[in-house]
C-alpha positions in Angstrom: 103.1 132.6 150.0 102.4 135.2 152.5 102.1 133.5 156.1 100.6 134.8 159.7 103.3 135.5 162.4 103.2 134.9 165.9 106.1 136.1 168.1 107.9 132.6 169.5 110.4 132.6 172.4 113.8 131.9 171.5 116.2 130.5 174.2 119.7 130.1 172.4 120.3 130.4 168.5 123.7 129.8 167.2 123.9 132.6 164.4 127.5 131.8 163.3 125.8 129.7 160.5 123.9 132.9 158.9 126.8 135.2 159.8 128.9 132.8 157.4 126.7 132.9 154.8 127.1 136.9 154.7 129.2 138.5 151.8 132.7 139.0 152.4 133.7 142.4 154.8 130.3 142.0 156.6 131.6 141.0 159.8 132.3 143.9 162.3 129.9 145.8 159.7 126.5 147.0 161.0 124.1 144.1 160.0 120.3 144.5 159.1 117.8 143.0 161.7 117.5 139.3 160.4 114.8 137.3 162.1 114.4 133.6 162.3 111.4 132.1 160.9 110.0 128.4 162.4 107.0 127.0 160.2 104.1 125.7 162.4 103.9 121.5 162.2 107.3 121.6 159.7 110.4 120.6 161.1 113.2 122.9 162.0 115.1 122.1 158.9 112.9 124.1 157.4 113.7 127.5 159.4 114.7 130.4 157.5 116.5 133.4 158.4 115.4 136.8 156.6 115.6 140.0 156.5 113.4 142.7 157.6 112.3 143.5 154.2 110.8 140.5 153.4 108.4 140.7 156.7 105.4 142.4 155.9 103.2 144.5 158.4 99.5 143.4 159.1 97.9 145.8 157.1 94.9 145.8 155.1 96.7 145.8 151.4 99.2 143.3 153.5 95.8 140.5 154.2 94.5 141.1 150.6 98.0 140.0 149.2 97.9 137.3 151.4 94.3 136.4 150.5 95.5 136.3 146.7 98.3 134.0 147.2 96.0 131.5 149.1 93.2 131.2 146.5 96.0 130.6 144.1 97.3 127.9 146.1 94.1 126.7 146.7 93.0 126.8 143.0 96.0 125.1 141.8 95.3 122.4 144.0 92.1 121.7 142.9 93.2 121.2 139.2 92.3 118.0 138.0 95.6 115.6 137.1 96.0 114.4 133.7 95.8 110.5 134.0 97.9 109.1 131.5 96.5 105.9 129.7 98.0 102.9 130.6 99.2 100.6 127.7 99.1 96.8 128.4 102.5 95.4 128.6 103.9 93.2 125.9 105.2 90.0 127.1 109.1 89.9 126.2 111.5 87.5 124.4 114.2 87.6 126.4 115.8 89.4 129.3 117.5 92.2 127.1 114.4 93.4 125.8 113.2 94.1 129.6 115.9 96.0 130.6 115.8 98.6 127.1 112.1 99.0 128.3 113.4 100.0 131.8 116.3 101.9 130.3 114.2 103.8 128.7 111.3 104.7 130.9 113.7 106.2 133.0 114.4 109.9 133.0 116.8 111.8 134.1 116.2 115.3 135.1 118.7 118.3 135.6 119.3 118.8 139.5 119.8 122.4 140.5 120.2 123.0 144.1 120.3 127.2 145.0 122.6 128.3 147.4 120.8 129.9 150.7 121.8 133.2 149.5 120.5 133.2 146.4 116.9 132.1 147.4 117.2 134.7 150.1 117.7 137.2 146.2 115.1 135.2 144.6 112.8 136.1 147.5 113.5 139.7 148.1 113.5 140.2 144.1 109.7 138.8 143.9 108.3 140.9 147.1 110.1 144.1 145.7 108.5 143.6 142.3 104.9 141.9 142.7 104.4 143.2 146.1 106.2 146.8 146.5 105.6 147.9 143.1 109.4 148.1 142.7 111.6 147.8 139.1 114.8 146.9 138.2 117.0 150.0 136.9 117.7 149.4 133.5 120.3 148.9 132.3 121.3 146.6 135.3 124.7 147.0 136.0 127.0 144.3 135.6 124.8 142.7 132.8 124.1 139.2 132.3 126.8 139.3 129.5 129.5 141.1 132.1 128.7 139.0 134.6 129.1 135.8 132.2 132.4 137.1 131.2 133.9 137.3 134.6 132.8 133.9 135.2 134.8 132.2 132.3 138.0 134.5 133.6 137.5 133.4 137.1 137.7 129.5 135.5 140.7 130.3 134.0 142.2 131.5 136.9 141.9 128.8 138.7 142.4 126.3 136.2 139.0 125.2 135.6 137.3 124.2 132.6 137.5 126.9 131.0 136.4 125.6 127.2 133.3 123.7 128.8 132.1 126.3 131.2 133.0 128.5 128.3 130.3 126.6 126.3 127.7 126.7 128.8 127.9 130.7 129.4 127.2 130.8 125.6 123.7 128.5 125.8 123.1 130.7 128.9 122.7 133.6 127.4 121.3 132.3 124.5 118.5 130.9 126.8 118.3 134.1 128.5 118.0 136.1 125.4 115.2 134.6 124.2 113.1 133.5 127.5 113.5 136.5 129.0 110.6 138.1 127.5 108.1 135.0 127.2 108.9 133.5 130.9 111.2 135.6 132.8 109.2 138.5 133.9 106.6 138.9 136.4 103.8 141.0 135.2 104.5 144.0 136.6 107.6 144.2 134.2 106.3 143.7 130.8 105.5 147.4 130.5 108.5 148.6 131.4 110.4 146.0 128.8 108.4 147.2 126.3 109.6 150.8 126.4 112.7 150.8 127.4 114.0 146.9 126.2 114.2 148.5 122.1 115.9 150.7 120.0 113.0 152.6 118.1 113.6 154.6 114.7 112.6 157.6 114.8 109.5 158.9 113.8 108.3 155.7 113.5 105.3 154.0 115.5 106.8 152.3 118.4 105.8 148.5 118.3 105.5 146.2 121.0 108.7 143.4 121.8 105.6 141.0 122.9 102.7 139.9 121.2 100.1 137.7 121.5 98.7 135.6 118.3 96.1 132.5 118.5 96.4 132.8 122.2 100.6 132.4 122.5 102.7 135.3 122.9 105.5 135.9 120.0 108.6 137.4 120.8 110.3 140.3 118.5 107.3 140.4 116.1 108.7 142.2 112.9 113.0 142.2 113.7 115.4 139.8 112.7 117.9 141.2 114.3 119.2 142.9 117.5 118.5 146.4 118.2 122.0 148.8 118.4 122.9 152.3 117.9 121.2 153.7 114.6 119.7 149.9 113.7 116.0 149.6 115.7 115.1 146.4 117.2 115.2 144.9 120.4 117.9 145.0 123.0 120.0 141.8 123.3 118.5 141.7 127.2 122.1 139.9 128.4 122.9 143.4 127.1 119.9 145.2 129.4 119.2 143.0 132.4 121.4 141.8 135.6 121.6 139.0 138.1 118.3 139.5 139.4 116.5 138.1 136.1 119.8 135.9 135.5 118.9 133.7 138.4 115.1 133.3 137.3 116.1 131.6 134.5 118.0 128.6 136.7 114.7 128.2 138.1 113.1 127.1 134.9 116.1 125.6 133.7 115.1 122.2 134.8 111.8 123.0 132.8 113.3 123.7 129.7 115.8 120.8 129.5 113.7 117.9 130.1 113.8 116.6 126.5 117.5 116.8 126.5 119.5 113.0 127.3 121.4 112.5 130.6 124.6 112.0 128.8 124.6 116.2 128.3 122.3 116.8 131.1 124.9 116.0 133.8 127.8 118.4 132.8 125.4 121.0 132.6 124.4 119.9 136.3 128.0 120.3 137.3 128.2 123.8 135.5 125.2 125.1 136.8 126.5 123.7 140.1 129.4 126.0 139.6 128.0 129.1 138.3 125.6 129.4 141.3 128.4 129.0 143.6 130.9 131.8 142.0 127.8 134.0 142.0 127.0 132.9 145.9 130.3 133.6 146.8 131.2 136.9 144.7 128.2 138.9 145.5 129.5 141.5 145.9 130.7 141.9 142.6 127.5 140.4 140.8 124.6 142.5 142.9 127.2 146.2 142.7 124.1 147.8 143.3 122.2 146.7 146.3 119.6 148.8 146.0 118.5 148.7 142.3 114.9 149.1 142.2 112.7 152.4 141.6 109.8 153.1 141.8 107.2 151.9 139.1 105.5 154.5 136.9 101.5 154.5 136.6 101.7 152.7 133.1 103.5 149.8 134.8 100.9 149.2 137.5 97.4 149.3 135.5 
């Protein structure tokens, strides 16, 4: 959502909090202009601090972004709810047939909570890309894979554990692998995934990593196999992509999970917990590259 601004005075704000929040070797460092952000009628629990990149100026292209957003807000508001039937109850036998029912009509769903600093990424990723016609380099550099794989030895390290955290890097990037192409890219990327996220043969027809059949999209149409040197096929994207499109997918996590049973949804909880945390507080080492976006080419934007 793209708001109006209107300059508010500021008598004292105690910036150690933000300053703390900054990767490690900041301090004493020249820091970019960071503003402080108060949402009209919303409490000040709700103030942000964010960088300069993420205000835009009042232009014309500026108001017709902003107009977008709001009729998308608007429309998805004005989507009618499913009601779901209501079944009349069956009188029970005895008070251990109640409490199954209640047992299981309740549903336990995966809690993610992002750190600060990686809402503030989350943020700057989706301006640079919808909004400044921006792309990821590829390949990203660590990878999802790399990145993954100085996780589990960081848990070693410090005695963590490593076999379960272990097993949840592995379902990560399985997740990844496979999402990435049907959920995990904004529009503006699918053109660039589908010429540079493959290893064509040569002099062959280059097909497309996405399709879309009776109105779904299918993923990898024709390969059974990932794409490597001399083999054609698509590139294993933990392989391709980097933390940018790694922390998309623990936005959806919740999403994709909500069949799964509490008894293996709470570890995961704990490990997601984790992961965002080593990323939060090793950024430096996940986001190398703070600057990792080009310019998009004329194919990407039509």
């Amino acid at each position: 959502v793209v708001y109006f601004s209107s300059i508010q005075e500021v008598k004292h704000q105690d910036v150690s909090e933000y300053l703390e929040k900054l990767p490690s070797g900041s301090n004493g460092k020249a820091i970019q202009a960071t503003y402080l952000i108060h949402f009209q009628n919303w409490g000040a629990q709700y103030d942000r601090w964010v960088t300069e990149d993420l205000i835009l100026p009042i232009t014309p292209e500026s108001l017709a972004v902003k107009e977008k957003l709001d009729n998308q807000v608007l429309a998805s508001r004005k989507r009618p709810r499913t009601q779901k039937k209501e079944t009349p109850k069956q009188p029970s036998s005895s008070s251990s047939s109640s409490s199954s029912v209640d047992i299981l009509d309740t549903k336990y769903k995966l809690k993610i909570v992002l750190p600060p600093t990686i809402k503030l990424a989350l943020e700057r990723d989706f301006v640079n890309v919808t909004l400044r016609n921006l792309l990821i380099r590829l390949p990203r550099s660590p990878t999802v894979e790399k990145i993954l794989q100085q996780f589990i030895e960081h848990a070693r390290v410090k005695g963590g554990d490593a076999d379960g955290l272990s097993e949840f890097a592995a379902g990560i990037s399985t997740y990844f692998d496979f999402m990435l192409p049907l959920q995990l890219l904004y529009k503006e990327e699918r053109s660039q995934y589908g010429r540079e996220g493959c290893v064509h043969a040569a002099r062959t027809k280059r097909q497309h990593l996405l399709q879309e059949r009776d109105g779904s999209h299918v993923m990898y149409p024709g390969y059974t196999k990932w794409g490597e040197a001399g083999s054609p096929g698509p590139i294993q994207p933990s392989k391709l992509y980097g933390a940018e499109h790694l922390l998309r997918l623990f936005v959806k996590l919740p999403e994709y999970m909500e069949h799964m049973e509490q008894c293996y949804l709470e570890p995961i909880s704990r490990y997601c917990s984790t992961f965002l945390r080593y990323v939060a507080e090793h950024r430096a080492e996940v986001f190398v590259d703070v600057q990792p976006y080009k310019e998009a080419d004329l194919c990407d934007l039509g």
